[in-house]
PDB file of N, CA, C and O in Angstrom:
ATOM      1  N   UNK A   1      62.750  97.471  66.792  1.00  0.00           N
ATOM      2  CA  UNK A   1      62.943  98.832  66.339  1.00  0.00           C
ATOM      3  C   UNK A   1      64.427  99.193  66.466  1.00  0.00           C
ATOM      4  O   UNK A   1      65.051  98.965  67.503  1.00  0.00           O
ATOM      5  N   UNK A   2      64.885  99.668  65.562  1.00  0.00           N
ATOM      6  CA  UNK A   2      66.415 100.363  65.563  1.00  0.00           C
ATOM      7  C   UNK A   2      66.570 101.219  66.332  1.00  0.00           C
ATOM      8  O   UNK A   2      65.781 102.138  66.111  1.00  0.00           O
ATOM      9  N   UNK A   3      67.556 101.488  67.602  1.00  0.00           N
ATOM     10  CA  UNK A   3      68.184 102.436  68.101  1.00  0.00           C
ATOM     11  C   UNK A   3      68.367 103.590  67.579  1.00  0.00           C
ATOM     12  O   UNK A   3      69.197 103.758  66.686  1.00  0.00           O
ATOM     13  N   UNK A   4      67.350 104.898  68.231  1.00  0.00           N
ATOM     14  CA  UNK A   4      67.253 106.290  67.874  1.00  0.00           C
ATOM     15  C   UNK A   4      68.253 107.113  68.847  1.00  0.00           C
ATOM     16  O   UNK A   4      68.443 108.329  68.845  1.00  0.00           O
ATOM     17  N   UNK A   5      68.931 105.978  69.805  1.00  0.00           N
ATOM     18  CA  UNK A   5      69.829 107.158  70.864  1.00  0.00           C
ATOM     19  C   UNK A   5      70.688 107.790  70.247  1.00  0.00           C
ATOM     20  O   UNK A   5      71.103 107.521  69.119  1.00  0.00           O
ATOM     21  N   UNK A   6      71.035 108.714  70.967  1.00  0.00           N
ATOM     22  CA  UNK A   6      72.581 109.589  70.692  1.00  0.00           C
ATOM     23  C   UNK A   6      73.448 108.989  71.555  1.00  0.00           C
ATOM     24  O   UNK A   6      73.321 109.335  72.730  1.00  0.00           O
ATOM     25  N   UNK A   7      74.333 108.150  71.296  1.00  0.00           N
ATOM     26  CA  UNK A   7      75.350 107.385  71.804  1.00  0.00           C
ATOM     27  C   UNK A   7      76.927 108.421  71.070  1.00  0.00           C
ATOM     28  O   UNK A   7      78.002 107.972  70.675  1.00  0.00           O
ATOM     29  N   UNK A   8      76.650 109.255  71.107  1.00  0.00           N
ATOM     30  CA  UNK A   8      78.224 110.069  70.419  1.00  0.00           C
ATOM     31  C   UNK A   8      79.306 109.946  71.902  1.00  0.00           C
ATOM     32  O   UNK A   8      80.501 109.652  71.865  1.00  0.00           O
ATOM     33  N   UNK A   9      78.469 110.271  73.190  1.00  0.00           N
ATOM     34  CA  UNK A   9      79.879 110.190  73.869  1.00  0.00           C
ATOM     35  C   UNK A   9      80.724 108.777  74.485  1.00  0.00           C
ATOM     36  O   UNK A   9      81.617 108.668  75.326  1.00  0.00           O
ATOM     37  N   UNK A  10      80.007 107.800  73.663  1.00  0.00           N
ATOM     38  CA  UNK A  10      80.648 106.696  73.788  1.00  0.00           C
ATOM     39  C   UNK A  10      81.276 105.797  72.759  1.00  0.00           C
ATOM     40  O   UNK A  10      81.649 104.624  72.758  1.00  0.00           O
ATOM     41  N   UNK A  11      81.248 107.258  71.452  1.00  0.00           N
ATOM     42  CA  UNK A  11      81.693 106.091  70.407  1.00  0.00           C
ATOM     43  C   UNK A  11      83.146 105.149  70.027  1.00  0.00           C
ATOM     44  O   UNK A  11      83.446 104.167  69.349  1.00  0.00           O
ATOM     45  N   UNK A  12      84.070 106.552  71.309  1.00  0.00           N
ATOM     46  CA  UNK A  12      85.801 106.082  71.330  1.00  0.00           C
ATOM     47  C   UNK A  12      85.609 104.273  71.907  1.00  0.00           C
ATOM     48  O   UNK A  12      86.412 103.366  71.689  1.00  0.00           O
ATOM     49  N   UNK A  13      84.113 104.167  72.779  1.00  0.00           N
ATOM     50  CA  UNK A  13      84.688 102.618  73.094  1.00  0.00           C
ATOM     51  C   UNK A  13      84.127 101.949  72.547  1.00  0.00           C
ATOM     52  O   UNK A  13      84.537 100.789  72.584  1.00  0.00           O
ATOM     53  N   UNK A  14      82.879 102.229  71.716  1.00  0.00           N
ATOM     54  CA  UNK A  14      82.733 101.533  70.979  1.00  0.00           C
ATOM     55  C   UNK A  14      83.242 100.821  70.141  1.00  0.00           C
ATOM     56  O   UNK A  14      82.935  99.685  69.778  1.00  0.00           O
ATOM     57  N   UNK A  15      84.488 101.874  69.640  1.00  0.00           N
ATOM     58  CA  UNK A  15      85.457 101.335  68.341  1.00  0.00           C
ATOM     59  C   UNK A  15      86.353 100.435  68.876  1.00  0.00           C
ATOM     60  O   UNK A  15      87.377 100.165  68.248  1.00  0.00           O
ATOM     61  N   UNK A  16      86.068  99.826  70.167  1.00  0.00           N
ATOM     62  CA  UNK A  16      87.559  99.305  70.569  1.00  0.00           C
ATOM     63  C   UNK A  16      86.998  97.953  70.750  1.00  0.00           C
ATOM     64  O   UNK A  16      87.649  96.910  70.677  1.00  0.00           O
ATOM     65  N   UNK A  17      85.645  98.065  71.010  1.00  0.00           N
ATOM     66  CA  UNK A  17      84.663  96.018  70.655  1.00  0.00           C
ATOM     67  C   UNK A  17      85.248  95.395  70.065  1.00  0.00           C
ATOM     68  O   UNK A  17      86.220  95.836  69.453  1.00  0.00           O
ATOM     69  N   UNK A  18      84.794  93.820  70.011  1.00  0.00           N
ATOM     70  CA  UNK A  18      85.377  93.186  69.151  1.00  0.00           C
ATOM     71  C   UNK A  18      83.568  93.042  67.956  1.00  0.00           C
ATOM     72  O   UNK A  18      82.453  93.547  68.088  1.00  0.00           O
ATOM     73  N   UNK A  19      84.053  92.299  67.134  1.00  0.00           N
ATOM     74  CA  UNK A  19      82.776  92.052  66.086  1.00  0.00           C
ATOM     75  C   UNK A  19      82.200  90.822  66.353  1.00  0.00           C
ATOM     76  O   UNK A  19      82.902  89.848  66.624  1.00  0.00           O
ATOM     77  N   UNK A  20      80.880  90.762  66.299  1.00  0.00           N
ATOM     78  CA  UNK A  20      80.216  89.537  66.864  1.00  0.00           C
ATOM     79  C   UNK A  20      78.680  89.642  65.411  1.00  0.00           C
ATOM     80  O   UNK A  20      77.796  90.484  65.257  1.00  0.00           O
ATOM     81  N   UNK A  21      78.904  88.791  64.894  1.00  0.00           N
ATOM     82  CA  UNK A  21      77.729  88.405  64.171  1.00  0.00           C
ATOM     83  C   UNK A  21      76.788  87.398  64.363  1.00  0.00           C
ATOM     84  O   UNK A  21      75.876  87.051  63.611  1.00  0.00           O
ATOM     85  N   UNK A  22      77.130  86.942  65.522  1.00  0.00           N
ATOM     86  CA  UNK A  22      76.456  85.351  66.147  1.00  0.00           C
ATOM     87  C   UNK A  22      76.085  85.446  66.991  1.00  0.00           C
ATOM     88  O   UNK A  22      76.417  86.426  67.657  1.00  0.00           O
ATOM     89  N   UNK A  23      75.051  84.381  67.580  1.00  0.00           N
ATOM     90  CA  UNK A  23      74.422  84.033  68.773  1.00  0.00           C
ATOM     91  C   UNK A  23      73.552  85.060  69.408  1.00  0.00           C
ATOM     92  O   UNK A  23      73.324  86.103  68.795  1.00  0.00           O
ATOM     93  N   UNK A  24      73.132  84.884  70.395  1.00  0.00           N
ATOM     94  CA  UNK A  24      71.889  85.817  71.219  1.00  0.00           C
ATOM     95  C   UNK A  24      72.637  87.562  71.468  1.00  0.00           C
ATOM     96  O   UNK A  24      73.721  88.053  71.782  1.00  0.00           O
ATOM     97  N   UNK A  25      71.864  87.813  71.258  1.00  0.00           N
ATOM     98  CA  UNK A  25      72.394  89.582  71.066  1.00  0.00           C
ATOM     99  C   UNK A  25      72.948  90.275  69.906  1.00  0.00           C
ATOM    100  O   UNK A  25      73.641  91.289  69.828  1.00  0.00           O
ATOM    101  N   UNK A  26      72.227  89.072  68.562  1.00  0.00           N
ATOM    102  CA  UNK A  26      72.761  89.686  67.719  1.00  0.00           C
ATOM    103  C   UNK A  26      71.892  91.187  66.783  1.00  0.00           C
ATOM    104  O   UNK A  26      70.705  91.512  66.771  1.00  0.00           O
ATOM    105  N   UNK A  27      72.670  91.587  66.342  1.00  0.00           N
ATOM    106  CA  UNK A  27      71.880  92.935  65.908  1.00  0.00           C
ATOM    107  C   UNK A  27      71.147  93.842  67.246  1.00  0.00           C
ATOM    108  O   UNK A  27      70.036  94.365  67.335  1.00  0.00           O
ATOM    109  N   UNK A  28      71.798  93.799  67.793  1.00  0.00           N
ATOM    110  CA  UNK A  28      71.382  94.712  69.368  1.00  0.00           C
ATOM    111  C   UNK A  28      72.253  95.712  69.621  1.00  0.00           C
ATOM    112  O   UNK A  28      73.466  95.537  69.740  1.00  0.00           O
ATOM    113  N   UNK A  29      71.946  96.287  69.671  1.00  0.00           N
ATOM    114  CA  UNK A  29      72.425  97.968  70.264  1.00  0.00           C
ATOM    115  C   UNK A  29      73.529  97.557  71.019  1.00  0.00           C
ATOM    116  O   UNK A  29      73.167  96.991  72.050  1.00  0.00           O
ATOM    117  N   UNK A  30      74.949  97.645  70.864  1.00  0.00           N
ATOM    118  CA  UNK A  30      75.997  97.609  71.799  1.00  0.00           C
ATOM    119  C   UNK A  30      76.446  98.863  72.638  1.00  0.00           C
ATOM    120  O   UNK A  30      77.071  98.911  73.698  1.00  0.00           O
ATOM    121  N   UNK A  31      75.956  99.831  71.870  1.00  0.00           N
ATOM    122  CA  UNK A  31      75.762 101.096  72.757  1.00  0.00           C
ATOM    123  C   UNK A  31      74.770 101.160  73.791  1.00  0.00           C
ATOM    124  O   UNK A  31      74.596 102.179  74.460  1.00  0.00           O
ATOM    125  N   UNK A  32      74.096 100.073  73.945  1.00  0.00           N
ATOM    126  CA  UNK A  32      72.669 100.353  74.423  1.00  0.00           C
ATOM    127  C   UNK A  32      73.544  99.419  75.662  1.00  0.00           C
ATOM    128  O   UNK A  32      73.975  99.881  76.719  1.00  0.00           O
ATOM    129  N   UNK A  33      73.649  98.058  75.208  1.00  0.00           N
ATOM    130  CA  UNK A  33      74.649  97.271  76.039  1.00  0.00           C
ATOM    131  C   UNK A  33      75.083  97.847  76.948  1.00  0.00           C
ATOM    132  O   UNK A  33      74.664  97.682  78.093  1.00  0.00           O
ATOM    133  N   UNK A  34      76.226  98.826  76.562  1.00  0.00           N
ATOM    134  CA  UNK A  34      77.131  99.304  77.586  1.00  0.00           C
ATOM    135  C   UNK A  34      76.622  99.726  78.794  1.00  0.00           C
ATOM    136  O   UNK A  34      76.696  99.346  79.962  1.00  0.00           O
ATOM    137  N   UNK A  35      75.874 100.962  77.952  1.00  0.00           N
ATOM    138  CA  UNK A  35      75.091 101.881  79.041  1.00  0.00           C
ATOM    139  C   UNK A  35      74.221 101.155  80.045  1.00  0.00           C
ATOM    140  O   UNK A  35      74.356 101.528  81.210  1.00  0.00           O
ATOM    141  N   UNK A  36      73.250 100.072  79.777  1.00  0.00           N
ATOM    142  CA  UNK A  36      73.164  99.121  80.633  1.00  0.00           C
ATOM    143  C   UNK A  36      73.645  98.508  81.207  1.00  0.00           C
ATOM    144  O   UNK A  36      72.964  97.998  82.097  1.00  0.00           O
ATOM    145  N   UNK A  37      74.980  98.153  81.139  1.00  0.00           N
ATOM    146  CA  UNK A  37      75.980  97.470  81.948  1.00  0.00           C
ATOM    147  C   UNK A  37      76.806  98.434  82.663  1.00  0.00           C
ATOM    148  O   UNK A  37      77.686  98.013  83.413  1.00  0.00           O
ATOM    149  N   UNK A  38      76.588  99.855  82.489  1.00  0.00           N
ATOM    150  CA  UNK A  38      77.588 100.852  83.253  1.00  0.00           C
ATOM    151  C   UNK A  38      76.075 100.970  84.551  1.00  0.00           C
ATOM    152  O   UNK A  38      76.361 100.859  85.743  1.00  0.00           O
ATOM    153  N   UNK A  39      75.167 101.104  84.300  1.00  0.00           N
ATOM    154  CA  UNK A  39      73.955 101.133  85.323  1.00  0.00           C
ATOM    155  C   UNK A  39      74.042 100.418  86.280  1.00  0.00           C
ATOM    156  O   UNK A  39      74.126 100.716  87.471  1.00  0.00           O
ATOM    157  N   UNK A  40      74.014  98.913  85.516  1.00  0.00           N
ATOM    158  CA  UNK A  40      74.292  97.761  86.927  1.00  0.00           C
ATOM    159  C   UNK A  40      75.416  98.150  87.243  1.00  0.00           C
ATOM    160  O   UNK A  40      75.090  98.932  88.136  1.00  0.00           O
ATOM    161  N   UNK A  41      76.627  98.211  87.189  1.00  0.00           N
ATOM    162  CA  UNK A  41      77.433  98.363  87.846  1.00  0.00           C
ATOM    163  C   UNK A  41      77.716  99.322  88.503  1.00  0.00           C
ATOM    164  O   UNK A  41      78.559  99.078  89.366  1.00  0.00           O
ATOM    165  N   UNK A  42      77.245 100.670  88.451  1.00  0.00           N
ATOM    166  CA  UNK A  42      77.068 101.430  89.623  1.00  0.00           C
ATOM    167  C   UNK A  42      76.292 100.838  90.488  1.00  0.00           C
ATOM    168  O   UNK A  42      76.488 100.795  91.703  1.00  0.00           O
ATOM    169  N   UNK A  43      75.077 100.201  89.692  1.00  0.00           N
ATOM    170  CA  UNK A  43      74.406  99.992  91.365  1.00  0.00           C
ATOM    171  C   UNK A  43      75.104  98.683  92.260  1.00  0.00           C
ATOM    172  O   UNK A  43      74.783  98.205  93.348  1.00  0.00           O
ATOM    173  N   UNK A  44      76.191  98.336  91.303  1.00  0.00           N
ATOM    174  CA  UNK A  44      76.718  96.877  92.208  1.00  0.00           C
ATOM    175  C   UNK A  44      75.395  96.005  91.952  1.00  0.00           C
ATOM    176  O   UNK A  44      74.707  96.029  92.972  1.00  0.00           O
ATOM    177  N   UNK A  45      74.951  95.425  91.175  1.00  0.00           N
ATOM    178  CA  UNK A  45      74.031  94.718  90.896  1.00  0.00           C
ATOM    179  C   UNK A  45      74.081  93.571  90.809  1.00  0.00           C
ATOM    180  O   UNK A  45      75.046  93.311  90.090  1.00  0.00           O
ATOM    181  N   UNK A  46      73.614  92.721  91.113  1.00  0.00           N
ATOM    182  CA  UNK A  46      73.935  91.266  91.252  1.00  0.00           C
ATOM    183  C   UNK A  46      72.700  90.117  90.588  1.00  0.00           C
ATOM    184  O   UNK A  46      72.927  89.005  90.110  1.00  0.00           O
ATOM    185  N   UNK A  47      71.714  90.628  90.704  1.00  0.00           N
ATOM    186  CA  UNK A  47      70.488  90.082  90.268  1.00  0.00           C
ATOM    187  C   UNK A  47      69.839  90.638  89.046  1.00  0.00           C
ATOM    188  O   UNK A  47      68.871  91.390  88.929  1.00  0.00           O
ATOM    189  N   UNK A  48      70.618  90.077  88.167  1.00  0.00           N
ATOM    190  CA  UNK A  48      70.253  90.394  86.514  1.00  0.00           C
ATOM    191  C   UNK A  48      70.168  88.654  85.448  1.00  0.00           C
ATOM    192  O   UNK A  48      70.263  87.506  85.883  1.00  0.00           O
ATOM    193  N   UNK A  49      69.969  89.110  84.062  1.00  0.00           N
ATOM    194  CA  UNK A  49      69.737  88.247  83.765  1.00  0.00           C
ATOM    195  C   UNK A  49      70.847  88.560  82.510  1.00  0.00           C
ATOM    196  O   UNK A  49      70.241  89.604  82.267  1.00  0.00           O
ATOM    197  N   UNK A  50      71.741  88.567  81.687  1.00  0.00           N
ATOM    198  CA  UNK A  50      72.848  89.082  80.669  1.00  0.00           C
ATOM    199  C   UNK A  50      71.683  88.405  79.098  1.00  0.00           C
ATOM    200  O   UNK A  50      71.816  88.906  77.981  1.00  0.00           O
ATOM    201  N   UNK A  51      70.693  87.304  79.366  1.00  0.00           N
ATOM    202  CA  UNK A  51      69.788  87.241  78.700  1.00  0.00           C
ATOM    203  C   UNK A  51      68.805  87.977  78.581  1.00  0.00           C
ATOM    204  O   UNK A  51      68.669  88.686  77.584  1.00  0.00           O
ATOM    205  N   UNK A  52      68.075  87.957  79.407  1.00  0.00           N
ATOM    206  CA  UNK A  52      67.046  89.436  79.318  1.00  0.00           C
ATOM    207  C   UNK A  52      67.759  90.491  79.129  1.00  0.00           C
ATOM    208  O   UNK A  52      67.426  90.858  78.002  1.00  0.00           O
ATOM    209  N   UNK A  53      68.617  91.291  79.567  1.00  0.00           N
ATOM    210  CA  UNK A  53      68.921  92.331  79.242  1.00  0.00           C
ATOM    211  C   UNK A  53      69.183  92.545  77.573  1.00  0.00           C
ATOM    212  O   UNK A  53      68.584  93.465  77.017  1.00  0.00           O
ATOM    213  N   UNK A  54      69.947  91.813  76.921  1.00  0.00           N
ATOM    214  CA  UNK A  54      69.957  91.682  75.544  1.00  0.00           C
ATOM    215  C   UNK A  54      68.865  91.843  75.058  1.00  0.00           C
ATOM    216  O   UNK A  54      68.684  92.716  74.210  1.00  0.00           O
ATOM    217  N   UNK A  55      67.637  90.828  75.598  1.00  0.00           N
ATOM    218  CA  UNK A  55      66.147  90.952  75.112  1.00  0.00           C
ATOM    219  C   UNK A  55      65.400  92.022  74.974  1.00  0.00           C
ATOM    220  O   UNK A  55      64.393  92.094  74.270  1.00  0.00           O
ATOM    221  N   UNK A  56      65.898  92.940  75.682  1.00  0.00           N
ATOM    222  CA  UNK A  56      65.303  93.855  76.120  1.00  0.00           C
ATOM    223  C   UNK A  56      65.663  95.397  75.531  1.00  0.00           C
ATOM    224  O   UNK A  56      64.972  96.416  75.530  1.00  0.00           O
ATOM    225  N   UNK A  57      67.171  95.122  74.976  1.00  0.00           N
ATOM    226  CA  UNK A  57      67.719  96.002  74.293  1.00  0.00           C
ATOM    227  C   UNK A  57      67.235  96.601  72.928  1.00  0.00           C
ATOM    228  O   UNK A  57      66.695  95.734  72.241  1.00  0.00           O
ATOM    229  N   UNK A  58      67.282  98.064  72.231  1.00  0.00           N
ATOM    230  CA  UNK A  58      66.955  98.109  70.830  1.00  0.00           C
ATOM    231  C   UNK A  58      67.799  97.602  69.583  1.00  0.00           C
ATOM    232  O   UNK A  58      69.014  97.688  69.756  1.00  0.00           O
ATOM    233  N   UNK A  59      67.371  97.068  68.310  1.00  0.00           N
ATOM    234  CA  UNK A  59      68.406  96.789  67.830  1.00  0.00           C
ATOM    235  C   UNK A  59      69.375  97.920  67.299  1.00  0.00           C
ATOM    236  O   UNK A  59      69.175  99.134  67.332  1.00  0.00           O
ATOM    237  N   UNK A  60      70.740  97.072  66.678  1.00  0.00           N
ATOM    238  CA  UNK A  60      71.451  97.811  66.349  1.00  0.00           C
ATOM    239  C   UNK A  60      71.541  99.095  65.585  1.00  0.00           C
ATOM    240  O   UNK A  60      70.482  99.208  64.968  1.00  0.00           O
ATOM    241  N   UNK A  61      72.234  99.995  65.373  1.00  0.00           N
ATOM    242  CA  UNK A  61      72.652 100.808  64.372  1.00  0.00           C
ATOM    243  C   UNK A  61      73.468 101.233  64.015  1.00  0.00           C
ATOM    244  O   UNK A  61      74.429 100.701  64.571  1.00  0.00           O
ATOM    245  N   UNK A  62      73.890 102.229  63.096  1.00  0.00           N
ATOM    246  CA  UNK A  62      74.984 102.074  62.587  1.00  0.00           C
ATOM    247  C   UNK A  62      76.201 102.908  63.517  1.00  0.00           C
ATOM    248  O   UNK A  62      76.157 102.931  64.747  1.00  0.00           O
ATOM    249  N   UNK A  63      77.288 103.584  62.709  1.00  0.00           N
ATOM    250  CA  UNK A  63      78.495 103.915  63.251  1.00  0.00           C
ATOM    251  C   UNK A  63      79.101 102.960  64.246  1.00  0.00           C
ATOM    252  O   UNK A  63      78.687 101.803  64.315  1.00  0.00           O
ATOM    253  N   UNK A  64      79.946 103.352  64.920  1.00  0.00           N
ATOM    254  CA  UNK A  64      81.012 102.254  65.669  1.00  0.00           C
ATOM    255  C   UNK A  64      80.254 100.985  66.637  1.00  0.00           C
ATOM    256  O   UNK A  64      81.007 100.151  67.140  1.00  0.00           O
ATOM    257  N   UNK A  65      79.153 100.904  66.811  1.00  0.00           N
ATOM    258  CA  UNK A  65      78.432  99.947  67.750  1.00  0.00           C
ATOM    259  C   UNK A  65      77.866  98.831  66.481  1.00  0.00           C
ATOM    260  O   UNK A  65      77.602  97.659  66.752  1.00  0.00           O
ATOM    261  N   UNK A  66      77.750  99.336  65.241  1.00  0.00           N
ATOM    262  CA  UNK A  66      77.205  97.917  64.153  1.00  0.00           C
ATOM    263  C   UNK A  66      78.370  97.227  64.270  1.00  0.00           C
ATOM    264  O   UNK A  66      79.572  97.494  64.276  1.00  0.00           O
ATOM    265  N   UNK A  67      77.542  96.077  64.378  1.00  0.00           N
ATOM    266  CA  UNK A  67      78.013  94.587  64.393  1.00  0.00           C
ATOM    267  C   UNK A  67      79.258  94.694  65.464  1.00  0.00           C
ATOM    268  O   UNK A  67      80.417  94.416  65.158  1.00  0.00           O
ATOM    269  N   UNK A  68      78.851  95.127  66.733  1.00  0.00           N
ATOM    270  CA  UNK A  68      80.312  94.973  67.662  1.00  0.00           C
ATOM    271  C   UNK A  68      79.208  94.036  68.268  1.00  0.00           C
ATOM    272  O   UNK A  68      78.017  93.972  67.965  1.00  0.00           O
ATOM    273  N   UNK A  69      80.031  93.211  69.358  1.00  0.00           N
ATOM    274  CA  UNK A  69      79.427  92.524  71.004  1.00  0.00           C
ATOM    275  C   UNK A  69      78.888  92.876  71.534  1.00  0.00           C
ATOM    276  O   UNK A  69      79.649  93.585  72.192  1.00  0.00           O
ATOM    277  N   UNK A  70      77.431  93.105  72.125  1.00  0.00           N
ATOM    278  CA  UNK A  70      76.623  92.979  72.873  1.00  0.00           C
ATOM    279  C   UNK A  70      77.067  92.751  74.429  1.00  0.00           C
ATOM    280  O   UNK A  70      77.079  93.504  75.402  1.00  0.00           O
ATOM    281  N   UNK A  71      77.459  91.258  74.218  1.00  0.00           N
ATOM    282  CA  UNK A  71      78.194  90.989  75.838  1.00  0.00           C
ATOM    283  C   UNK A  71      79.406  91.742  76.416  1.00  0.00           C
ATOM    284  O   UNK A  71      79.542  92.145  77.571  1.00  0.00           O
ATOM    285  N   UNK A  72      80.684  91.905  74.868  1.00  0.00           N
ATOM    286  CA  UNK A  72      81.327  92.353  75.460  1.00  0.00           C
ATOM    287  C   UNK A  72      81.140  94.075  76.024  1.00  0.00           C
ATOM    288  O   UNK A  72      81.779  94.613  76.927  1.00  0.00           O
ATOM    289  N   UNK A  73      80.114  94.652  75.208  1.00  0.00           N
ATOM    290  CA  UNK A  73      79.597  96.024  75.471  1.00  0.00           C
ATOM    291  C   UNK A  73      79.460  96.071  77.023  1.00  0.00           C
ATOM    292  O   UNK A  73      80.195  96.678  77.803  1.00  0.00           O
ATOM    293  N   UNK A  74      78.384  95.316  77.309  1.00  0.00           N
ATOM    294  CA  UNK A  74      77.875  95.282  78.839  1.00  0.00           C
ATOM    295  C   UNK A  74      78.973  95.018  79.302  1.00  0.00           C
ATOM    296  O   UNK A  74      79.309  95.978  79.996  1.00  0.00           O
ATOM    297  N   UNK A  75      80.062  93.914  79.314  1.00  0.00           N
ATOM    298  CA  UNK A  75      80.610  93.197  80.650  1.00  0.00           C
ATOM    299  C   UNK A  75      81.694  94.883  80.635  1.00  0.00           C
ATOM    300  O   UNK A  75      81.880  95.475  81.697  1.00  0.00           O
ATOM    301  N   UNK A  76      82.257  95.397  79.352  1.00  0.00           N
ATOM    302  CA  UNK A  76      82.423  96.597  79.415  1.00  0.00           C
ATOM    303  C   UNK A  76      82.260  97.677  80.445  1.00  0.00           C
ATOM    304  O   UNK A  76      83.188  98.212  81.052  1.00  0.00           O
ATOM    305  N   UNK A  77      80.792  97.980  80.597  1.00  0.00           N
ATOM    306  CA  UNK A  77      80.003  99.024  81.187  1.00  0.00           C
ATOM    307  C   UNK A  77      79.693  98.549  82.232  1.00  0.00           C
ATOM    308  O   UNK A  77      79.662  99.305  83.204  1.00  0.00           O
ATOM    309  N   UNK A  78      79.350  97.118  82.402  1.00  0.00           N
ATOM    310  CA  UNK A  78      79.359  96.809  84.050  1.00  0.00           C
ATOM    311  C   UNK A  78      80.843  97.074  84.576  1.00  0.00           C
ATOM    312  O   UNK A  78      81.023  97.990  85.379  1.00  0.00           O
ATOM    313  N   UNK A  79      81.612  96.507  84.260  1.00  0.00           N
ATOM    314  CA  UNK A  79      83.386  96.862  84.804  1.00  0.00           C
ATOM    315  C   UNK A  79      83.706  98.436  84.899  1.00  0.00           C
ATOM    316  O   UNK A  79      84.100  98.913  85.963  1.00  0.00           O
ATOM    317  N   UNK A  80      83.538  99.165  83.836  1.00  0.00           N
ATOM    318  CA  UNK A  80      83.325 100.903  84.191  1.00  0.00           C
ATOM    319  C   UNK A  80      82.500 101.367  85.459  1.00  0.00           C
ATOM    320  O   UNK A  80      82.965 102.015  86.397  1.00  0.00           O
ATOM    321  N   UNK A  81      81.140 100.904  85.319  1.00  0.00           N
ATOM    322  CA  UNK A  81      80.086 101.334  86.267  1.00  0.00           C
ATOM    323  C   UNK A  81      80.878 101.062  87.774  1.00  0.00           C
ATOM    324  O   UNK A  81      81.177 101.996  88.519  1.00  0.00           O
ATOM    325  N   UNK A  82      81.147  99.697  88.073  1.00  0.00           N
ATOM    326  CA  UNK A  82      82.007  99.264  89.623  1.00  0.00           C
ATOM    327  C   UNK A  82      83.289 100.455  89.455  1.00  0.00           C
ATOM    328  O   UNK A  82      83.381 101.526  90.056  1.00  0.00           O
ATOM    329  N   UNK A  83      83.863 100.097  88.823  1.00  0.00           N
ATOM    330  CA  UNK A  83      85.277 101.072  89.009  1.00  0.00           C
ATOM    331  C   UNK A  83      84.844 102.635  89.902  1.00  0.00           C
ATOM    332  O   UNK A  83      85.224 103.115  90.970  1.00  0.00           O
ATOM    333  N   UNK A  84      83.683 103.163  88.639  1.00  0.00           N
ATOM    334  CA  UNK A  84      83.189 104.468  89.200  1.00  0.00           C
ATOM    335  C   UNK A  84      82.494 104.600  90.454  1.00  0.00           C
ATOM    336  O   UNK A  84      82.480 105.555  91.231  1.00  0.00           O
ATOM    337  N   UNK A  85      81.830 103.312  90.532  1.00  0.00           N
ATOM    338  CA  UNK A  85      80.788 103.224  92.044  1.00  0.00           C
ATOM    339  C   UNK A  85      81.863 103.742  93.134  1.00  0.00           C
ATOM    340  O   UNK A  85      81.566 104.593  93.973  1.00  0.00           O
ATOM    341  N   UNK A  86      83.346 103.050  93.024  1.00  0.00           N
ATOM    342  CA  UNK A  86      83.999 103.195  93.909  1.00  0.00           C
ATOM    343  C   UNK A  86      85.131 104.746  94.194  1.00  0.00           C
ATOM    344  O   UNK A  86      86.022 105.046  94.989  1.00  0.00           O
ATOM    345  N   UNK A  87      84.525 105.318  93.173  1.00  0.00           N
ATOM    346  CA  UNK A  87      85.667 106.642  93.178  1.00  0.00           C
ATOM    347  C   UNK A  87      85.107 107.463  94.490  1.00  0.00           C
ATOM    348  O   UNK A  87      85.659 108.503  94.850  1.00  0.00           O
TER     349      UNK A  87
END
């Protein structure tokens, strides 16, 4: 199913992804990505799977998150999430 979120307050980083049309996570929500990867990384999370989570994600849609990275979304939002854990 296509991604029904409202991802508007993340679309400045969205636009800054790179484009990924290949491999596992493709057509997946990179907005969805992030926000999952800003989660674990508040919680400092260590016991995940960067496969399942993709799996698990909705697919893509349009505006600044079509056809960006998946991985790089998350490794993104996990690196935000720690930064903030620590403010």
């Amino acid at each position: 199913m296509a991604c029904q979120k409202d991802h508007s307050s993340i679309q400045s980083i969205m636009a800054t992804l790179p484009y990924d049309q290949g491999g596992r996570g493709r057509h997946k929500c990179a907005a969805c990505a992030y926000e999952k990867g800003y989660e674990l990384g508040l919680q400092m999370a260590e016991d995940f799977s960067i496969s399942e989570v993709l799996d698990n994600l909705d697919e893509s849609q349009a505006q600044n998150q079509r056809h960006k990275s998946p991985h790089a979304a998350f490794a993104l939002g996990y690196l935000n999430g720690v930064k903030d854990a620590y403010k």
